[in-house]
GUDOMAR-266948 format. One record per residue (C-alpha): residue number from 1; residue in three letters; z, x, y negated. Coordinates in Angstrom, 3 decimals. Each point is the difference from the previous one (the first is absolute). Layout:
% residues N
   num   residu         up       east      north
   NUM      Ala          Z          X          Y
...
***
This chain:
% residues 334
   num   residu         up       east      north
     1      Unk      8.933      9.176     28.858
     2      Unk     -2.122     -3.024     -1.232
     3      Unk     -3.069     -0.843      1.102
     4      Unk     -2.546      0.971     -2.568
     5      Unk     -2.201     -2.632     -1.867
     6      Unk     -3.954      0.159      0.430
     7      Unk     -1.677      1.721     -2.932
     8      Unk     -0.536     -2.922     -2.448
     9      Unk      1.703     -1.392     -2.818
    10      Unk      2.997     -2.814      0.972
    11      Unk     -0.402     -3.256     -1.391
    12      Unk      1.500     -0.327     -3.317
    13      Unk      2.985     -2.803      1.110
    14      Unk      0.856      2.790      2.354
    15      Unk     -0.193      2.996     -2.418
    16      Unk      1.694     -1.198     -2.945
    17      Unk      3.630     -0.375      1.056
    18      Unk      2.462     -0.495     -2.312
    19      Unk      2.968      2.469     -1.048
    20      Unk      2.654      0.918      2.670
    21      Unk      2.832     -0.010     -2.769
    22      Unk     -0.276     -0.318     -3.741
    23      Unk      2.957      1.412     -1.942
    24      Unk      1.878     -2.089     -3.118
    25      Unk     -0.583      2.699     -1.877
    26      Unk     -2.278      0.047     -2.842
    27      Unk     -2.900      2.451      0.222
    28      Unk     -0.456      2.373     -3.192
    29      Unk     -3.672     -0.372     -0.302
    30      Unk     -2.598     -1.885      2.122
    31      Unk     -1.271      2.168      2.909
    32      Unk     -3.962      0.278      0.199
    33      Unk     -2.764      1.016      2.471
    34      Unk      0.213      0.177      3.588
    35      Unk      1.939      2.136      2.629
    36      Unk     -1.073      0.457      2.992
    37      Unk      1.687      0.628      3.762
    38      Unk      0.019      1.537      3.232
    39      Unk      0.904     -1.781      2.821
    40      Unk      0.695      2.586      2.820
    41      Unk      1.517     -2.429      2.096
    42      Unk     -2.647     -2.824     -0.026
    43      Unk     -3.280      2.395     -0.764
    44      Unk     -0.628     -1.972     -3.108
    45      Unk     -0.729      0.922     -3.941
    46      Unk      1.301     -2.155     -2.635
    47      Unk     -0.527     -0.676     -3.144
    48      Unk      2.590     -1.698     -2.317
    49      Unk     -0.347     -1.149     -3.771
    50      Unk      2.803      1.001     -2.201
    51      Unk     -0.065     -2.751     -2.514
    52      Unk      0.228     -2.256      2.627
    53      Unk      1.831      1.215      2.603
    54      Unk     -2.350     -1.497      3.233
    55      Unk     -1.886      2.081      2.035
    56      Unk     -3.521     -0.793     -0.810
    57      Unk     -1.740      2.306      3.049
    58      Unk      1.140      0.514      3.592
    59      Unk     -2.897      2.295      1.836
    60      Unk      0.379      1.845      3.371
    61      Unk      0.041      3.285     -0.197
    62      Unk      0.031      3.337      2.597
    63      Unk      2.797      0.782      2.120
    64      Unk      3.599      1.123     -1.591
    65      Unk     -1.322     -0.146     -3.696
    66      Unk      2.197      2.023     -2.251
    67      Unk     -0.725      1.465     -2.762
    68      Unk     -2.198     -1.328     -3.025
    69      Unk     -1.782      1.306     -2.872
    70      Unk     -1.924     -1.455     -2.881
    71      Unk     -3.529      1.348     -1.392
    72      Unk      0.113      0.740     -3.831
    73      Unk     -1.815     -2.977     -0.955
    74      Unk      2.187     -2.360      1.825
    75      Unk     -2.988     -1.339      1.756
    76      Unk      1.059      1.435      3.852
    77      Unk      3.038      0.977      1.643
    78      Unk      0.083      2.472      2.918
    79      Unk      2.229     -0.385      2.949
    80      Unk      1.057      2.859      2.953
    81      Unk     -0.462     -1.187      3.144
    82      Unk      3.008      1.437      1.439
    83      Unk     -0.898     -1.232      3.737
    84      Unk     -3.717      1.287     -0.365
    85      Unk     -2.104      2.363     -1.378
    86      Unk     -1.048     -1.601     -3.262
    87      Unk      0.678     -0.500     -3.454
    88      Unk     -1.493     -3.328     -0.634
    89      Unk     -0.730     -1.415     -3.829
    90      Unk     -0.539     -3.626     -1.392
    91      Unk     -0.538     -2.130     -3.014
    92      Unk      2.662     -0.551     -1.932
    93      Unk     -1.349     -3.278     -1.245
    94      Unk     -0.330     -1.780      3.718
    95      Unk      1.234      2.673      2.513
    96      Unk     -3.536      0.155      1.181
    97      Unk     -0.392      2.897      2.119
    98      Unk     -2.209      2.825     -1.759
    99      Unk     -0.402      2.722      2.537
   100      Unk      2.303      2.881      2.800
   101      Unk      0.375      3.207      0.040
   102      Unk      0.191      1.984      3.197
   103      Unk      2.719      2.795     -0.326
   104      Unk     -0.624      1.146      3.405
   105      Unk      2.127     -0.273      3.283
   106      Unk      3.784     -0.776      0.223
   107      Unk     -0.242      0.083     -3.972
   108      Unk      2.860     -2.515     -0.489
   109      Unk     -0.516     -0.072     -4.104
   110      Unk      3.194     -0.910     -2.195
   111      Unk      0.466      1.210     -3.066
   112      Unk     -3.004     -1.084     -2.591
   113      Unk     -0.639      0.843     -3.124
   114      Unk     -2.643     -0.949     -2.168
   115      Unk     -0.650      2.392     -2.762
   116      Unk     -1.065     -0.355     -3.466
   117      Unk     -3.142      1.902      0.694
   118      Unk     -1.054     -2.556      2.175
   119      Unk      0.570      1.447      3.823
   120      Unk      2.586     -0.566      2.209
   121      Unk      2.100      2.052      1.861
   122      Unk      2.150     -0.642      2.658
   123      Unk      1.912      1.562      3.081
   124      Unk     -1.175      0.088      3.546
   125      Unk      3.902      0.279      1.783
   126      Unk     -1.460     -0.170      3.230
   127      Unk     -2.197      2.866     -0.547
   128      Unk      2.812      1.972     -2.292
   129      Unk     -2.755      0.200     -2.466
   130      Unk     -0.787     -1.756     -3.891
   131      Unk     -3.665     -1.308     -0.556
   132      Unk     -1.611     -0.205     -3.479
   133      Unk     -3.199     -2.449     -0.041
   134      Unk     -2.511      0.362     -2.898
   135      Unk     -1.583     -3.081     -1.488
   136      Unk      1.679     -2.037      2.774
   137      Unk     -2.357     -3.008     -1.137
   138      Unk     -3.204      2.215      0.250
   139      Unk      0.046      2.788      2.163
   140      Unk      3.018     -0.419      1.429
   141      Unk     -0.097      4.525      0.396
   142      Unk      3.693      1.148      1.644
   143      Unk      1.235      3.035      0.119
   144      Unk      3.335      0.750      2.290
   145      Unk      2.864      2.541     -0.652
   146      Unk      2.224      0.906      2.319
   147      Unk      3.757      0.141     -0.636
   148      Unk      1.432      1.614      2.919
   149      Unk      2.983     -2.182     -0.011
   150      Unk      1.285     -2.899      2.590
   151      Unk     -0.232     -3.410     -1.878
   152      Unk     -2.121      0.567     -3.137
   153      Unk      1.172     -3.811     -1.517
   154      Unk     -0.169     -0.753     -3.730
   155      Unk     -1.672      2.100     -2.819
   156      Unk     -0.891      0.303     -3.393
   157      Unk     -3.061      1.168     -1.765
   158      Unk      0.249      2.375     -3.453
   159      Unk     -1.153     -1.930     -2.904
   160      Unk     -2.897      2.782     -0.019
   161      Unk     -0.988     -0.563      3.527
   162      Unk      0.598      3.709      0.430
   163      Unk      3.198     -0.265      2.444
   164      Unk      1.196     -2.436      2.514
   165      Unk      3.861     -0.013      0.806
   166      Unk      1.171     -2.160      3.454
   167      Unk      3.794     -0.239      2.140
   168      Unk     -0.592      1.051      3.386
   169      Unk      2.790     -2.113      2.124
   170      Unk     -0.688      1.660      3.329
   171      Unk      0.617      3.733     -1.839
   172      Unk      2.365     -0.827     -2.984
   173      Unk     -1.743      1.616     -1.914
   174      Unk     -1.967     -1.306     -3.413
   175      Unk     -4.148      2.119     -0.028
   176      Unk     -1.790      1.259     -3.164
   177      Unk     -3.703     -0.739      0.728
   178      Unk     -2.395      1.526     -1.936
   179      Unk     -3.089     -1.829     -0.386
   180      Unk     -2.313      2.359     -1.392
   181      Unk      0.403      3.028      1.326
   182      Unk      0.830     -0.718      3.289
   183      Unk      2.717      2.683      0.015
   184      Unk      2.686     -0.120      2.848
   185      Unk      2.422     -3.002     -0.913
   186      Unk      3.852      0.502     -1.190
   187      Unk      2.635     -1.506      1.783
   188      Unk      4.014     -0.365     -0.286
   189      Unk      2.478     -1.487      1.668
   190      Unk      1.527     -2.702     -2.027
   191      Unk      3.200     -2.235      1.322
   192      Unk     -0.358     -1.839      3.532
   193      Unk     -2.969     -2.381      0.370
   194      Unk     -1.402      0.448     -3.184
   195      Unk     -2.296     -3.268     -0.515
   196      Unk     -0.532     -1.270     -3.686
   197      Unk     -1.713      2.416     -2.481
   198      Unk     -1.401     -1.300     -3.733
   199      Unk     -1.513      2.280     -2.679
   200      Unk      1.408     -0.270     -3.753
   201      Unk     -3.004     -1.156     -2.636
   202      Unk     -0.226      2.962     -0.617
   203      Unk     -0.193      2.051      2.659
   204      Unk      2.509      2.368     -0.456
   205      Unk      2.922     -1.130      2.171
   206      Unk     -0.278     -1.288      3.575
   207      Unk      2.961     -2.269      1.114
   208      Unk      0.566     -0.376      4.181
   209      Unk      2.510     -2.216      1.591
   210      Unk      0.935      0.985      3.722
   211      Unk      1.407     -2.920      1.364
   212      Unk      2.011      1.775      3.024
   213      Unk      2.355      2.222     -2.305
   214      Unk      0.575     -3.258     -3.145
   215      Unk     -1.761      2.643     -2.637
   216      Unk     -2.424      0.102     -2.397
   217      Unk     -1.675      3.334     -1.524
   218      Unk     -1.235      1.658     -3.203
   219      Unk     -2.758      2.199      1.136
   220      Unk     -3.092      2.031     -1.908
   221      Unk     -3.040     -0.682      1.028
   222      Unk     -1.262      3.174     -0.551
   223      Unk      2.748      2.541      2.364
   224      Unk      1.823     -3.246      1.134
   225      Unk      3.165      1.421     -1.120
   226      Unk      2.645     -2.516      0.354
   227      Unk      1.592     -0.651     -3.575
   228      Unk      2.736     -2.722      1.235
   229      Unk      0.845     -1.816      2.932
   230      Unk      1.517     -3.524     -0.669
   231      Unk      1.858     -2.115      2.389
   232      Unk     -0.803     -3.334      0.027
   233      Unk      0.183     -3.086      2.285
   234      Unk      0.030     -0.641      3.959
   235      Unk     -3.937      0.812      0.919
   236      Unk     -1.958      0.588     -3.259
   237      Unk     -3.326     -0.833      2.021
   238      Unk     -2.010     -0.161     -3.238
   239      Unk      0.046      1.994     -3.101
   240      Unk     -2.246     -1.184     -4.186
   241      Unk      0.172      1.385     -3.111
   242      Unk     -0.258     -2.606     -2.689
   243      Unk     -3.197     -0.143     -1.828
   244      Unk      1.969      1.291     -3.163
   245      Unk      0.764      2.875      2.195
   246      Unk      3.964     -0.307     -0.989
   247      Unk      1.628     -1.431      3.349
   248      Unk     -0.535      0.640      3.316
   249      Unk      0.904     -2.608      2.448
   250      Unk      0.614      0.200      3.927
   251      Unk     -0.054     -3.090      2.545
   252      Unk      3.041      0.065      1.636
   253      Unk     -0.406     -2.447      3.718
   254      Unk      3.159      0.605      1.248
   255      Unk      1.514     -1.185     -3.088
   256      Unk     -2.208     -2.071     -1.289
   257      Unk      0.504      1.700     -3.484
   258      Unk     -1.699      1.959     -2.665
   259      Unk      1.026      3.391     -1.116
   260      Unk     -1.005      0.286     -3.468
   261      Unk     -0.508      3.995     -1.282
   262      Unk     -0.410      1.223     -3.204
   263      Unk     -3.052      2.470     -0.007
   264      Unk      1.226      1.581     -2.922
   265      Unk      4.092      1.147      1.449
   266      Unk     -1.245     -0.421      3.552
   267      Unk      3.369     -2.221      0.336
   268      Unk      0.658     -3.488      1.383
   269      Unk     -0.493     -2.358     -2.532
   270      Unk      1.092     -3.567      1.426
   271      Unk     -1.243     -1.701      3.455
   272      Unk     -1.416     -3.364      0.141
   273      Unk      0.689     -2.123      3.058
   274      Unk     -2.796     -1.797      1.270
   275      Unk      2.224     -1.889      2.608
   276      Unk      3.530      0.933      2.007
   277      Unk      0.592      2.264      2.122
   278      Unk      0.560     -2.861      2.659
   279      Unk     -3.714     -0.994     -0.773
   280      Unk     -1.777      3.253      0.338
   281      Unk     -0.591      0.087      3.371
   282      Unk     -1.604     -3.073      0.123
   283      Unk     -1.879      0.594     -2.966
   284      Unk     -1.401      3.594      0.600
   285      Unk     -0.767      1.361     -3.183
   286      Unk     -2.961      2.295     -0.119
   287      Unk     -2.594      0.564     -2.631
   288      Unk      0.856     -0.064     -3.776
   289      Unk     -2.744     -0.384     -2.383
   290      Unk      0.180     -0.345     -4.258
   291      Unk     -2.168     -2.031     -2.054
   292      Unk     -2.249      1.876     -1.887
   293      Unk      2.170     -0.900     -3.333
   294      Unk      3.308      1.503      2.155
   295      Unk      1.950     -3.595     -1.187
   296      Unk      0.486     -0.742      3.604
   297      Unk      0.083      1.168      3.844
   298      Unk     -1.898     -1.379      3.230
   299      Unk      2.236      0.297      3.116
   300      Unk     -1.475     -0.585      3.125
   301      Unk      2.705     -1.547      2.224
   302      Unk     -1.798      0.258      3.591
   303      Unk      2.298     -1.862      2.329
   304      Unk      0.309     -3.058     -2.281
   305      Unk     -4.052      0.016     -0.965
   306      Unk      1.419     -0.077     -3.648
   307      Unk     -1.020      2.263     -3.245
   308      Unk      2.656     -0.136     -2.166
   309      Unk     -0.789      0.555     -3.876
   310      Unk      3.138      1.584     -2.069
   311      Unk      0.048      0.254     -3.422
   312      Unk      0.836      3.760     -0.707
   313      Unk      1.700     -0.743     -3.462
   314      Unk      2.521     -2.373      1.541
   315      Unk     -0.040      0.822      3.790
   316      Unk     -0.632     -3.635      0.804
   317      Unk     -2.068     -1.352      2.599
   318      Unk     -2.393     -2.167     -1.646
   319      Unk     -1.408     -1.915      3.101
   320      Unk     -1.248      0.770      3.372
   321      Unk     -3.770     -0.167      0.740
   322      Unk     -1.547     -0.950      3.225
   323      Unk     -2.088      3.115      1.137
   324      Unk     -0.769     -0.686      3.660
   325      Unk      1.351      0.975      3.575
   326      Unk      1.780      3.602     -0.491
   327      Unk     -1.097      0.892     -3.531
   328      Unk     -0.125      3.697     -0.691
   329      Unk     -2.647      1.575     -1.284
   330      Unk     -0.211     -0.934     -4.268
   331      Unk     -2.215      0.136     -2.658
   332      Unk     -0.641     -1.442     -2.948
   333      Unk     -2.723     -0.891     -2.860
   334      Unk      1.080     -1.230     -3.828
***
């Protein structure tokens, strides 16, 4: 693992590095705003511009950063300390740290979400528990529910903050939280290592990818019934409904493919591949991550420190964008 950076800002010849690989192909529309990156390898945040292509930002950051989230306003983005305790949040506009958040011993935070009420949530694997913070810019209040399962990973948040749904990779099993109430969580076992979980718009259809059994799964939220299990490619280790909310889409690393679903049929639709087979070791695909307008897909390629952007329409890879030393972790602002 890299050495990590002090906690400043790198100089500007250092941070702006130019594009690892642009593709011929035209782009459909000019990308905007600004994505930004963890670096789990290298303890570092970045932040990239999209019009551009350079990175713009390069900040250290706490040990194994994973997952991001942004506030939203845009103006901070929140990143899970997976080899801590914290949940630490910055500016968007300079990567200036803002403040930490102390989840309490052998937390190990990954999954993040920041909701449109404007708390975050976010899971504590470490101690099989979720944590929702209110007014994580004020107050900072948490509150911790237990899951009761072995690797409490990813999750996803109800659109009406009611219910919080995560995949459990220790267990198998995907939990039903319920926020509110407090009422004894709900648990299933779905496929092996069930890892990637993402929430349609509008909230009535969860869809999990396990990544040991090549599958992904139609479930309701509310019994989490399974409606459909799909196969898909080698290791689906991420799973993201489209903004639209009409395709699903799983990250496929051993592959280094796409599987494109149809919400609607619950079918295979087409696959897009990112790079060869031959290439997807080295390149390690991980995190996937749609622009708010859905046009086009952020793939965080780990073992080549590359995020590659593919046009959805035309499964082409548009360029590849310099994110930093092991990108993972992705958000993004318009």
């Amino acid at each position: 693992m890299s050495r990590a950076l002090p906690f400043a800002l790198i100089p500007l010849a250092v941070a702006c590095a130019p594009l690892a690989e642009v593709s011929t192909d035209p782009a459909p529309q000019a990308a905007s705003g600004a994505l930004f990156v963890a670096g789990k390898f290298g303890n570092t945040l970045a932040k990239v511009d999209l019009a551009t292509g350079t990175r713009t930002a390069l900040v250290a950051s706490c040990a194994n950063p994973h997952e991001l989230a942004t506030s939203p306003d845009n103006r901070h983005v929140a990143l899970a300390c997976y080899g801590g305790t914290t949940l630490d949040i910055f500016r968007t506009s300079d990567l200036a740290k803002v403040t930490s958040i102390e989840l309490g011993n052998n937390a190990r935070p990954h999954g993040i979400v920041w909701h449109g009420n404007g708390d975050l949530y976010a899971t504590a694997e470490g101690r099989q528990s979720i944590f929702w913070i209110r007014d994580p810019l004020g107050q900072a209040e948490t509150f911790e529910y237990g899951t009761g399962q072995r690797g409490t990973h990813m999750l996803v948040v109800a659109p009406d903050a009611r219910h919080a749904w995560t995949t459990d990779l220790g267990s198998k099993t995907v939990t039903r939280v319920d926020l509110l109430t407090r009422r004894a969580p709900q648990s299933i076992e779905v496929g092996i290592e069930p890892e990637g979980i993402s929430l349609a718009p509008d909230g009535e259809t969860l869809w999990v990818s396990a990544r040991g059994s090549n599958e992904a799964y139609m479930i309701s939220p509310d019994d989490l019934a399974v409606r459909k299990s799909v196969s898909v490619g080698p290791f689906p280790l991420r799973i993201a409904v489209r903004p639209q909310g009409d395709f699903s889409v799983t990250s496929d690393l051993a592959g280094g493919s796409l599987t494109v679903i149809d919400v609607q049929t619950g079918e295979v639709a087409r696959a897009i591949a990112v790079s060869s087979p031959q290439e997807a070791e080295q390149r390690q695909q991980v995190t996937i991550l749609w622009s708010p307008d859905g046009q086009r897909i952020y793939v965080a390629e780990t073992g080549t420190d590359t995020i590659a952007e593919v046009d959805f329409a035309s499964g082409t890879v548009l360029r590849r964008l310099d994110g930093g030393d092991g990108g993972d972790g992705l958000a993004i602002i318009k």
